[in-house]
Each structure stands twice: as C-alpha cells, then as structure tokens.
C-alpha positions as CSV (number, residue, x, y, z in Angstrom):
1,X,-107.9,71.3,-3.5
2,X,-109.4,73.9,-1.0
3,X,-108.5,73.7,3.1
4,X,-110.7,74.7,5.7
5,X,-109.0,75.2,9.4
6,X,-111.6,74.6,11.4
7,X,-109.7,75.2,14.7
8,X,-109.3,78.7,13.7
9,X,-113.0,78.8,13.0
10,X,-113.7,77.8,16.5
11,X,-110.7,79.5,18.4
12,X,-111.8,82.9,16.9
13,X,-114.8,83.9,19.1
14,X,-113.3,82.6,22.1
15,X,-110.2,85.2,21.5
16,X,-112.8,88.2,21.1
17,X,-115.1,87.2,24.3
18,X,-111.5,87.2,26.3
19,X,-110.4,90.3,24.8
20,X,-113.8,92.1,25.2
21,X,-114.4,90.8,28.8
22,X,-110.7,92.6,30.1
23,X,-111.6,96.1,30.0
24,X,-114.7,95.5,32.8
25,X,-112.2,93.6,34.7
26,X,-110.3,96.5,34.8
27,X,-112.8,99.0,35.6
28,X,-113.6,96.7,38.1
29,X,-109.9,97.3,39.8
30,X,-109.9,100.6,39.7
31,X,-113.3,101.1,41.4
32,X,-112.2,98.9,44.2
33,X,-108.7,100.7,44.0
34,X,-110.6,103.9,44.3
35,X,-112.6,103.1,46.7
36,X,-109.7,101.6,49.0
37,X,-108.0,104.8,48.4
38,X,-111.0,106.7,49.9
39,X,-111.7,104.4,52.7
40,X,-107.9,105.1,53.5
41,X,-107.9,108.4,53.2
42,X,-111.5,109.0,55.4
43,X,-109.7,106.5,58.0
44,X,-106.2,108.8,58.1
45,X,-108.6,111.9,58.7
46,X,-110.6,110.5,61.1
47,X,-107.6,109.0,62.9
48,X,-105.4,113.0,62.3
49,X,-108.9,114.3,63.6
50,X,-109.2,112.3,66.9
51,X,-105.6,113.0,67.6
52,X,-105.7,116.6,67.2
53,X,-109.1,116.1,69.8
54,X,-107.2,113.7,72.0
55,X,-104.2,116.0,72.3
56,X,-106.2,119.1,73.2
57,X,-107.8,116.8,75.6
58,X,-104.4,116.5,77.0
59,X,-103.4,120.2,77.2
60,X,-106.7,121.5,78.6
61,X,-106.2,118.8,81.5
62,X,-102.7,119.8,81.8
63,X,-103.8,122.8,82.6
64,X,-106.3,122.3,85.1
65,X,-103.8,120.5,87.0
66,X,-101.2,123.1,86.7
67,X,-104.3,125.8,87.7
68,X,-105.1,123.6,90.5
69,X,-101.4,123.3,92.0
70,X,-101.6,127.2,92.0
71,X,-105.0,127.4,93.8
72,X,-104.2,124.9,96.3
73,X,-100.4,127.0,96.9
74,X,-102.6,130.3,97.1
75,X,-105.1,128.7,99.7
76,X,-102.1,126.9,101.7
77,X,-100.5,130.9,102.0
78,X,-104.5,131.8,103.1
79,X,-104.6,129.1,105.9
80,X,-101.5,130.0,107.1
81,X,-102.0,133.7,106.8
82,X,-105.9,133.0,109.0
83,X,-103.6,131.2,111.6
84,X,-100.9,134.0,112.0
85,X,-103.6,136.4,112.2
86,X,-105.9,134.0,114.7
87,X,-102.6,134.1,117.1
88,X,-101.9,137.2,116.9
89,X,-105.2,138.1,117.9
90,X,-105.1,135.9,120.9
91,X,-101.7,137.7,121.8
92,X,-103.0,141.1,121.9
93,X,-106.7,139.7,123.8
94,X,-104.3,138.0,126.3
95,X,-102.5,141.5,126.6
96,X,-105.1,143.5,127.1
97,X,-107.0,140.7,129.5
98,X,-103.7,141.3,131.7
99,X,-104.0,144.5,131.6
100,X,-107.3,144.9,132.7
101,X,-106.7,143.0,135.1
102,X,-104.2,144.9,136.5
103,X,-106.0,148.1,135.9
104,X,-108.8,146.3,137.5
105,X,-108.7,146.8,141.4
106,X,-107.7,150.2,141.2
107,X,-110.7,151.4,139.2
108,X,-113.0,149.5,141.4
109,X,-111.7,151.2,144.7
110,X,-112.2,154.3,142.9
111,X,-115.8,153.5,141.4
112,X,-116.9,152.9,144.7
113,X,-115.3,155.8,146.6
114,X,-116.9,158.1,144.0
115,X,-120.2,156.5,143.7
116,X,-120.8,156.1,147.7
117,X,-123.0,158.0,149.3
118,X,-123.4,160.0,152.0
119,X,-124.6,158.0,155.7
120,X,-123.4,154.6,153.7
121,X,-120.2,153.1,155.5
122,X,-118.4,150.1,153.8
123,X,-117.0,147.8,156.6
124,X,-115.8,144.7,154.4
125,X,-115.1,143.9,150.3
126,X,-114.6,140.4,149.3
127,X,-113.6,139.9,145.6
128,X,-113.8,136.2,143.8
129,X,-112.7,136.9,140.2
130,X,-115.2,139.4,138.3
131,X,-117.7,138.7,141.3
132,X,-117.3,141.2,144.5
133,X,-119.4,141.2,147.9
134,X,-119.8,144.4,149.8
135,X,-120.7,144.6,153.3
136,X,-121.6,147.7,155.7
137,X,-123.8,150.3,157.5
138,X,-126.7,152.8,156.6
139,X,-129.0,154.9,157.7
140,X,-132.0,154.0,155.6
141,X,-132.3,152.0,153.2
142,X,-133.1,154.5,151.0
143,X,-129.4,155.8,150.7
144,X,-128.6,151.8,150.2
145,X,-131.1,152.0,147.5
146,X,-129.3,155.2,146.0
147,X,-125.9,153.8,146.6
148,X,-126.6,150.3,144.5
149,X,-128.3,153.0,141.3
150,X,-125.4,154.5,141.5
151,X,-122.8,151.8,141.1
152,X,-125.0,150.4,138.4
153,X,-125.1,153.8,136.3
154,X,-121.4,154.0,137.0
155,X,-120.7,151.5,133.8
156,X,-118.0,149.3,135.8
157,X,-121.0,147.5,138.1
158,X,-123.7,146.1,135.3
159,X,-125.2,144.0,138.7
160,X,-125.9,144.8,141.7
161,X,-128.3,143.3,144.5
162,X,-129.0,143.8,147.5
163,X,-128.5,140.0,149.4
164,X,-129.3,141.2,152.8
165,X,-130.7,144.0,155.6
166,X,-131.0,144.0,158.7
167,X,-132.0,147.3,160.8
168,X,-130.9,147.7,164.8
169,X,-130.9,150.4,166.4
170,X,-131.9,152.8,163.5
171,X,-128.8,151.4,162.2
172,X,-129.2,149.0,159.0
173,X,-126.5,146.3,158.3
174,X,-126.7,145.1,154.9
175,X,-124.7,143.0,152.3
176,X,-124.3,143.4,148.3
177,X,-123.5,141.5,145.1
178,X,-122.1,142.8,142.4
179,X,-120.2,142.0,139.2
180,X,-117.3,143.9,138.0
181,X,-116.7,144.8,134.3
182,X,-114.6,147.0,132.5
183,X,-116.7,148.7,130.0
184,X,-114.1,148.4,127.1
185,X,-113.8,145.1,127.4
186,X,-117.6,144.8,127.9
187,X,-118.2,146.7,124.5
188,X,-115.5,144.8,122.8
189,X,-117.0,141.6,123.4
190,X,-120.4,142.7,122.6
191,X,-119.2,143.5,119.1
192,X,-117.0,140.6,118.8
193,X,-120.6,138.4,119.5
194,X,-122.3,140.6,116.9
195,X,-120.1,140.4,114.5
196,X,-119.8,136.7,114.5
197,X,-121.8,134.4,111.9
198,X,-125.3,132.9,113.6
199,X,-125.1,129.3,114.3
200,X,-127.0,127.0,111.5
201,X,-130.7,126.3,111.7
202,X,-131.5,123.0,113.0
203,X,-133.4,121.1,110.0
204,X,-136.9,120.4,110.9
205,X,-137.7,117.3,111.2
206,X,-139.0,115.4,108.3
207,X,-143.2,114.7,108.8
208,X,-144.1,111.1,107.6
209,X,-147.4,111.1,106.0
C-alpha cells in the first residue's frame, strides 16, 4: 500500500519562501545599520567641528577683553599723565605771571624815562592793571606826537592815544592812554593762540526744497 504525506507536500514551499526571504531582511539591517552609523558619525563631526569653532570663539573674545583692560590701563596712565602736565603748566604760567608782574613797574618807569622826549614833562601816572594814564606838559604837539611813536616802537606800549590837549600860553596840557605789555609774555601768548586747534565749523544749515 503506497502513503502520500500531503502535509509535507504543502509545508515544503512555505519553508523555502521563509528561508529565501531572510537574507533581504538582512541586507535590509545592515543598510539601515550603516546608514545610522553614518548619520552618527556626520553628527559627532559636525558637533567636534562647532566646538572647536565655539571654543576659538571663546579665546579670540578672551582676548579682546584682556587687550581691552590693557588699552584702557595705558589710556588711564595718558589722562593722568595730560593732567600732571596741564598743572604743571599752570604752575610755571602762574610763576612767570608773578614775575612779570613784579618786573612790571620797573620796566615801565624805565621805558618811559628812555623813550621821553625832549620839552615833554610828565606831571602824573595812573596805573589800573595793564592799562596806564599819563598826564603832562609840551611844547608842541609835535614832540607829544614823537613821544606817543616812541613808546609804541618801544615794544612794552602796543597802545597809545592821545585822549586830550589843551594849549595855554604856548604851553600844551595833554593826557594819554596806554596799555602795558611785556613783550615775552605778548609773544608767548601769541604762539600759544597759534598753536591751538581752530574751533569747529558751524554746519550750515540744512535748505528745505
């Protein structure tokens, strides 16, 4: 009597399709596992990347701040070197204003004996800080004429005018102003004013069309 098993008949092609079907599945793991792998790797380099970015980020600003502390230590020994220096030179200005000042009267007495002429009598001298009045007596006014040239070519006198004459008895009364300057000091502050910067332009006005 022959047997047939049909359940091995049937179960047969079922066991093939399973057995071909694994190696795809497999494939299938390792491309995704390969593929992870990559996605991992690109992410840990682009991650090590920014970081190496992020951290000279850090040490450039690191330094800016350290070059900045030194720049504003150098400019605080500047400001305070400028303010030493400012009052210093006000010391010595003030020193040499006093003595000037001292100096002062003497060399006026002395430019005006020198420089006056001959028939010119002084009979009074006011002073009222750099401003001075003289008053006295001519015989013409011609010699009051050469003794107010001579004051002014003197250097000490820069002005000089004649405020009032009056002539009696061939005899002329008359009065002076003047301003006294020491020519140093004059020359001094005439280069000090030169060598200072020109006030800024005014903007012009803006035209409205």
């Amino acid at each position: 009597m022959i047997r047939i098993n049909l359940l091995s008949a049937e179960r047969g092609p079922t066991q093939k399709k399973a057995k071909s079907a694994a190696p795809g599945a497999v494939q299938a793991y390792l491309f995704l596992a390969l593929f992870a792998g990559g996605a991992l790797l690109a992410c840990a380099g682009l991650w090590f990347y920014e970081s190496n970015v992020i951290a000279k980020l850090d040490s450039d600003i690191t330094k800016a701040e350290e070059r900045q502390r030194q720049l504003q230590a150098i400019k605080q020994q500047v400001d305070d070197l400028e303010k030493k220096r400012t009052t210093f030179q006000r010391k010595v200005d003030l020193i040499e204003q006093l003595k000037a000042e001292q100096s002062g009267p003497v060399h006026m007495l002395d430019e005006i004996s020198k420089n006056l002429p001959d028939f010119v009598w002084l009979s009074a001298l006011d002073q009222s800080g750099a401003g001075i009045t003289l008053t006295g007596q001519s015989n013409s006014l011609t010699a009051v004429a050469d003794f107010i040239l001579a004051l002014q070519r003197s250097g000490w006198f820069p002005v000089v005018d004649l405020t009032e004459s009056r002539e009696s008895n061939n005899i002329i009364d008359f009065s002076l102003k003047a301003n006294f300057l020491n020519p140093e000091i004059a020359a001094k502050a005439k280069a000090k004013a030169a060598a200072a910067p020109p006030p800024p332009a005014a903007a012009a006005p803006a035209v409205k069309k």
